[in-house]
C-alpha positions, 0 to 999 in steps of 0.5 A, a space after each residue: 333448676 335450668 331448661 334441663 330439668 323441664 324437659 327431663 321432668 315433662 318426657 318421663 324421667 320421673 324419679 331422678 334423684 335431687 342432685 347432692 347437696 354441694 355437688 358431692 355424690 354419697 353412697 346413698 345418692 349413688 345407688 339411687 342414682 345408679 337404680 335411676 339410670 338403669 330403667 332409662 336408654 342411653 339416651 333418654 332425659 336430655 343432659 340429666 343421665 350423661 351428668 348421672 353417669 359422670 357423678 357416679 362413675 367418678 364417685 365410683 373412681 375415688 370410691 376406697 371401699 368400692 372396687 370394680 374391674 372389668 375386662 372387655 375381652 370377658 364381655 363380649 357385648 363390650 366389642 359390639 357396643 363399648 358405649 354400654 362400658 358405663 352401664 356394666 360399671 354401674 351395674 357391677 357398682 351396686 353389686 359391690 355396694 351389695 356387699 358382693 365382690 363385684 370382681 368374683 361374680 358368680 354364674 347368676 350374678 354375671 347373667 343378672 348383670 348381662 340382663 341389666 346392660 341388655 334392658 339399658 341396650 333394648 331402651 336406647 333408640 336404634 342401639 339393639 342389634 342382631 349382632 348385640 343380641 348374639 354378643 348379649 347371649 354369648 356374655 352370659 
């Protein structure tokens, strides 16, 4: 364990998973990595959400039973703050490892999803704007 891990540990990032055994993610490790990172902004925890966001969203990407596409135009917080693409993918990511088709998303589960990006959004410093507010109500 490096500095890092202190400075996650002492400011609140309790709960962070161990990271996988020889740096290979699994499924179980994703989805608790993925529900870790979705209580947190995008920039709490120093370098330990960064190198979450990049362990799942690759495992994500080599993932054969796991399929998530998103197209920004749908999402219109997306054209305010493309930052929050990660997050919506991690989102539509535990939906799909639900067992739901994260490219059929119903009225409800596209809500819940907008919400989930929004609590994200609202935890990072200086990033909840009017204008992201307006894009939030409009994604839903």
């Amino acid at each position: 364990m490096g500095p890092g891990w202190v400075a996650a540990l002492c400011c609140g990032c309790a709960g962070l998973p161990a990271w996988p055994a020889e740096g290979e993610p699994t499924m179980p490790w994703v989805r608790e990595a993925i529900e870790w990172r979705l209580r947190r902004g995008l920039d709490d925890c120093g370098e330990a959400a960064p190198a979450v966001d990049a362990w799942t969203l690759a495992w994500l990407a080599r993932a054969p039973d796991v399929h998530v596409d998103i197209v920004t135009a749908e999402w219109p917080f997306l054209a305010v703050e493309p930052t929050l693409l990660p997050v919506l993918a991690q989102t539509l990511t535990l939906h799909a490892l639900d067992g739901h088709d994260a490219r059929a998303l119903s009225a409800e589960d596209r809500r819940e999803a907008v919400r989930s990006v929004a609590r994200v959004a609202r935890r990072t410093s200086g990033l909840m704007t009017a204008d992201l507010r307006r894009a939030f109500r409009a994604s839903r």
